[in-house]
KEMARTI-871791 format. One record per residue (C-alpha): y, z, x; residue number from 1. Coordinates in nm, 2 decimals. Layout:
// KEMARTI-871791
R | Y | Z | X | NUM
...
//
This chain:
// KEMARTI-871791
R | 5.70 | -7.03 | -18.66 | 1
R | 5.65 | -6.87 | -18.37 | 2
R | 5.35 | -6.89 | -18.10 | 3
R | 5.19 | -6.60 | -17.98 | 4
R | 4.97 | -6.70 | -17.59 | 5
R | 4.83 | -6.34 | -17.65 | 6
R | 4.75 | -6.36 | -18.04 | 7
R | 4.55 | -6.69 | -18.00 | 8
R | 4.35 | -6.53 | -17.73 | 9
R | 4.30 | -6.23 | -17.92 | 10
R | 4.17 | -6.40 | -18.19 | 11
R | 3.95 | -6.62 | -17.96 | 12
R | 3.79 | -6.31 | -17.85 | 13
R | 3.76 | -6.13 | -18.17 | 14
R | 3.60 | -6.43 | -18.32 | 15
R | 3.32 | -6.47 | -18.06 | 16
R | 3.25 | -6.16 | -18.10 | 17
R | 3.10 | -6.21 | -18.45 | 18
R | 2.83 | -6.44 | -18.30 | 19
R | 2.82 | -6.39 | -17.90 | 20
R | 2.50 | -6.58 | -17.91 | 21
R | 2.56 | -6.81 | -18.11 | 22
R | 2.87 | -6.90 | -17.95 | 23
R | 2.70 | -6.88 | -17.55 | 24
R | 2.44 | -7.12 | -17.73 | 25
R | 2.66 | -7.36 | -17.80 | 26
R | 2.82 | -7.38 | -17.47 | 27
R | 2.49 | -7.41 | -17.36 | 28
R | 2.43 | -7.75 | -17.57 | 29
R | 2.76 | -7.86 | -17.40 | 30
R | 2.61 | -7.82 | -17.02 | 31
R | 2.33 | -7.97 | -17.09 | 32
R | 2.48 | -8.23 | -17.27 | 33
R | 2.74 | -8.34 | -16.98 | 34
R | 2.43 | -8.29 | -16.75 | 35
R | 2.21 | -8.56 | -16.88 | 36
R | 2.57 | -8.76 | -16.89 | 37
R | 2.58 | -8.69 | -16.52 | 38
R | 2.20 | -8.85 | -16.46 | 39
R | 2.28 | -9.17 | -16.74 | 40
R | 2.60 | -9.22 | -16.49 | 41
R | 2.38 | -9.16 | -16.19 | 42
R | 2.10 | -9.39 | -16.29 | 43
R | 2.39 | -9.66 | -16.47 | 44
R | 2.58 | -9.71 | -16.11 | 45
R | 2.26 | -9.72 | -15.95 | 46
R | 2.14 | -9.98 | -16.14 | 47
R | 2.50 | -10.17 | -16.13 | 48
R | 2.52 | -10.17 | -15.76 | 49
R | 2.75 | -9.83 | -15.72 | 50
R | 2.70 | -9.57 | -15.45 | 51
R | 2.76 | -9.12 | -15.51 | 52
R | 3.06 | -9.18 | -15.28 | 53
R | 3.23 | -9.46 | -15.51 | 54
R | 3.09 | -9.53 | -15.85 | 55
R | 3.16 | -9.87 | -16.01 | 56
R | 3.35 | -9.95 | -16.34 | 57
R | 3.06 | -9.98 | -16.50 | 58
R | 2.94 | -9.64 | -16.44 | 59
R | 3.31 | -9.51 | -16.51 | 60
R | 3.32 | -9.67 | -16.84 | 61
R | 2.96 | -9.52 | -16.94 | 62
R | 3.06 | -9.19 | -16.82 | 63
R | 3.40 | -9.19 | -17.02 | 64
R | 3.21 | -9.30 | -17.32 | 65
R | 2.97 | -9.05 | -17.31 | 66
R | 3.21 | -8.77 | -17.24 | 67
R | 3.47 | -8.87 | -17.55 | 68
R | 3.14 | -8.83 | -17.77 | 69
R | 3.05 | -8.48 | -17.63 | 70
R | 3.41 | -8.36 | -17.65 | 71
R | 3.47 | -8.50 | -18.00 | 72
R | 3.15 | -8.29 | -18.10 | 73
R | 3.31 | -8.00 | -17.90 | 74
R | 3.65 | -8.02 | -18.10 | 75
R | 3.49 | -8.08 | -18.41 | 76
R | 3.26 | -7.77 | -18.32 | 77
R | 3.55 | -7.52 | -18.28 | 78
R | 3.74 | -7.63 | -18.56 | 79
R | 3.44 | -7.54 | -18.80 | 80
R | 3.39 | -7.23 | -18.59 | 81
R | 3.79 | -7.13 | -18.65 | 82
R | 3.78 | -7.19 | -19.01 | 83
R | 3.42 | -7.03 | -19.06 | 84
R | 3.29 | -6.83 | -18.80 | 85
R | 2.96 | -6.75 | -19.01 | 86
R | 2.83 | -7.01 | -19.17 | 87
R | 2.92 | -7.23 | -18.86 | 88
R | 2.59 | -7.44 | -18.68 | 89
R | 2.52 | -7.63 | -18.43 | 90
R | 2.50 | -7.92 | -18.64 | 91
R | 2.95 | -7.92 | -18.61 | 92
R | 2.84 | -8.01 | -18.22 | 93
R | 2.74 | -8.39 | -18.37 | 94
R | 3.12 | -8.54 | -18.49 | 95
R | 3.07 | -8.92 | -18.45 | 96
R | 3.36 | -8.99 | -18.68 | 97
R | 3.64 | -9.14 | -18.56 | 98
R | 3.41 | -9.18 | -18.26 | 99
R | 3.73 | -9.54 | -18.10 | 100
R | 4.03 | -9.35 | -18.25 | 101
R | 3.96 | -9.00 | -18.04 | 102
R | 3.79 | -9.23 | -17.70 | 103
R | 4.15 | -9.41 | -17.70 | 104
R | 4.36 | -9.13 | -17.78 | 105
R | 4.16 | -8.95 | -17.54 | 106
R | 4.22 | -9.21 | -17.27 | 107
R | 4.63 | -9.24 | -17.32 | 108
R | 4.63 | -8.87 | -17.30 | 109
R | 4.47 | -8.86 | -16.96 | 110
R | 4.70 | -9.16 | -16.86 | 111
R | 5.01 | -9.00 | -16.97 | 112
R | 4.90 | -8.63 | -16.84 | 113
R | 4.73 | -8.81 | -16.46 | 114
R | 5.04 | -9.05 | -16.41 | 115
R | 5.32 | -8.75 | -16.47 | 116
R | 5.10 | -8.52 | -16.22 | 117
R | 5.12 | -8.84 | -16.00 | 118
R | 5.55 | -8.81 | -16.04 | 119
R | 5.58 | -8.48 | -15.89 | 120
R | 5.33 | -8.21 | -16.09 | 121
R | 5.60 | -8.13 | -16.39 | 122
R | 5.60 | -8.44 | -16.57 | 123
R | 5.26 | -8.41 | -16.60 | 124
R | 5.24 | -8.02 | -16.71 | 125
R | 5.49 | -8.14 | -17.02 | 126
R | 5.24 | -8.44 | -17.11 | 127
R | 4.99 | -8.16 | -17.10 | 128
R | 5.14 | -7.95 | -17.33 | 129
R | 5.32 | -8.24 | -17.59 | 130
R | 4.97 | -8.44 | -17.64 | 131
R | 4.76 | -8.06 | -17.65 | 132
R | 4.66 | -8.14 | -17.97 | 133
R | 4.63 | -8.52 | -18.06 | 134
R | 4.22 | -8.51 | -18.03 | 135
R | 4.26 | -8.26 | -18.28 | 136
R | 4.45 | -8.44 | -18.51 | 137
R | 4.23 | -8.71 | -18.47 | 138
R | 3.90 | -8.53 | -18.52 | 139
R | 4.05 | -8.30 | -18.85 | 140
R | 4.31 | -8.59 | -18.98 | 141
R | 4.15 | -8.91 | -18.86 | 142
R | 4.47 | -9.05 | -18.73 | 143
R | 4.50 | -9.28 | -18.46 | 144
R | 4.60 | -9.30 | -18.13 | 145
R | 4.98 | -9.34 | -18.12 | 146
R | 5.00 | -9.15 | -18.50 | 147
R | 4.82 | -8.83 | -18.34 | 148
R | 5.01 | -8.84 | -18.03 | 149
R | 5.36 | -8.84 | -18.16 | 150
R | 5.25 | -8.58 | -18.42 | 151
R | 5.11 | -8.35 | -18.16 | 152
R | 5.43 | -8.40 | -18.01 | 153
R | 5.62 | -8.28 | -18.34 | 154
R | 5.41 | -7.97 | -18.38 | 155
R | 5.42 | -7.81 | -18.05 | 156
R | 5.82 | -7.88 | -18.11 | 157
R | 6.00 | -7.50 | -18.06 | 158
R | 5.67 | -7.36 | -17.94 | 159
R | 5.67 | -7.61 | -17.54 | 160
R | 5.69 | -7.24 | -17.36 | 161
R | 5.47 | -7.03 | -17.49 | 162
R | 5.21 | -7.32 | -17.51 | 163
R | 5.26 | -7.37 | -17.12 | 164
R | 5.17 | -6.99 | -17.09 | 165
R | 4.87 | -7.07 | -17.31 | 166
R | 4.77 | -7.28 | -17.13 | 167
R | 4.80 | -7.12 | -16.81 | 168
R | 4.63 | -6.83 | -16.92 | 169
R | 4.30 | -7.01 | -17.08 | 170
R | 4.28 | -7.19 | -16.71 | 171
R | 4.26 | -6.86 | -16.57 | 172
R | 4.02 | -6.73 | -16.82 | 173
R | 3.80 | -7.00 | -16.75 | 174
R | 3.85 | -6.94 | -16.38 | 175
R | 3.73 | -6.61 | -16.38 | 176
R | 3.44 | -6.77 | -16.57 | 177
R | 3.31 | -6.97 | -16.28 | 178
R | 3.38 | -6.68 | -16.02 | 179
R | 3.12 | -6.50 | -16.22 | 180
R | 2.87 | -6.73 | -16.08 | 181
R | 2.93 | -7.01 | -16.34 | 182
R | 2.76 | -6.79 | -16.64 | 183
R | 3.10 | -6.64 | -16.70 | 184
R | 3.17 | -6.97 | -16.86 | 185
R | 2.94 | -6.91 | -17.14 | 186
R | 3.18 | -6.66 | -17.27 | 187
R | 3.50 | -6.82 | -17.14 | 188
R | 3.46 | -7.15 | -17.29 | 189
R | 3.41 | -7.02 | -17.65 | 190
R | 3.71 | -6.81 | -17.64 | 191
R | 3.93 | -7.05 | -17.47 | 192
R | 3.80 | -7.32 | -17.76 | 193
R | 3.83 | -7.09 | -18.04 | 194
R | 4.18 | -6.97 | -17.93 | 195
R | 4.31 | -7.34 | -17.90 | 196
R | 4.18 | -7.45 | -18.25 | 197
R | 4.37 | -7.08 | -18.36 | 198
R | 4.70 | -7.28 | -18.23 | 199
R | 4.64 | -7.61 | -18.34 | 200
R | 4.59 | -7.42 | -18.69 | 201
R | 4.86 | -7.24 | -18.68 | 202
R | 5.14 | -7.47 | -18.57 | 203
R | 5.01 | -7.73 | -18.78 | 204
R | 5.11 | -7.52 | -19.06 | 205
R | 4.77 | -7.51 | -19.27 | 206
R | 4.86 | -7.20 | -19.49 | 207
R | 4.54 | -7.11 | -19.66 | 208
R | 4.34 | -7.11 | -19.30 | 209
R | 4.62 | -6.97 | -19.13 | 210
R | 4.59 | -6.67 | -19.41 | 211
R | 4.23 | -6.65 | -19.37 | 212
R | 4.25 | -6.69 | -18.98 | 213
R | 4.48 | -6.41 | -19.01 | 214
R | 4.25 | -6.20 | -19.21 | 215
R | 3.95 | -6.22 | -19.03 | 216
R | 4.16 | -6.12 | -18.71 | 217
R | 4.25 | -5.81 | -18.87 | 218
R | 3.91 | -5.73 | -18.98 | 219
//
């Protein structure tokens, strides 16, 4: 099966449309969600003895925490939103399931991707696009962390190039999101999350969503 960079953001598009609000709302939860993360961090490594210039592991650890519980919410939101656009709420934004299996496969991803950027930029581009969808799997499958890498790694098998161009073109989507003054991202973010949970959908070869994905794109 092949991947289609352009399709994915088509239907990202197409699909916020449906519910621009709705959709702007939710990335609205998501700021202010990482923002009171940002002042628990703050107040954390203030407490613990850290400085703004150099926070302690304390405040690290709180602010990873935190962040794995907003992004498994996030995942979990866009995977409802994918399979049904109209019925989704913002209810999808609270996913505590899983809650250890996506923190640690969230934390080797970011090892594997920040130590191959470390070795020279590519190695950590491939590790970008070979692990693209292991939170995924671990929010819609529950598998754990090794189980959902290797698998992400299986499904993006025949599909590496067109995902790097993906990829590059939801970073510039969401770049031309913060050059219109940040509020772009309201839109941006949606599309970008909609469109990646269109390609973990696809390539992880779910028929009956893939059909109906299909459908509502040519609505």
């Amino acid at each position: 099966m092949r991947f289609s960079p352009a399709s994915a953001i088509q239907f990202g598009w197409e699909t916020f449309k449906k519910r621009p609000w709705f959709f702007v709302g939710a990335v609205a939860i998501l700021v202010a969600l990482h923002i009171v993360n940002v002042g628990i961090t703050n107040g954390v490594n203030t407490l613990t003895g850290g400085t703004l210039e150099e926070p302690n592991l304390v405040a690290n650890l709180v602010n990873l925490a935190i962040s794995a519980l907003i992004l498994i919410g996030a995942v979990a939101f866009f995977l409802n939103a994918h399979d049904d656009p109209d019925r989704v709420t913002y209810s999808a934004l609270w996913h505590p399931t899983n809650y250890w299996k996506f923190f640690a496969t969230s934390l080797l991803t970011s090892l594997a991707v920040g130590l191959g950027l470390v070795l020279l930029i590519i190695p950590g581009l491939i590790a970008m696009v070979l692990f693209m969808f292991s939170n995924f799997l671990v929010v819609d499958h529950g598998m754990g962390p090794l189980q959902a890498l290797k698998r992400s790694v299986e499904i993006t098998k025949g599909n590496r190039l067109p995902l790097f161009w993906f990829f590059v073109l939801t970073v510039l989507i969401l770049a031309v999101g913060i050059l219109a003054l940040g509020v772009g991202l309201l839109v941006a973010v949606p599309i970008v999350g909609l469109a990646t949970a269109h390609a973990y959908r696809l390539l992880s070869r779910a028929p009956d969503r893939i059909e109906a994905a299909d459908a509502r794109l040519a609505a």
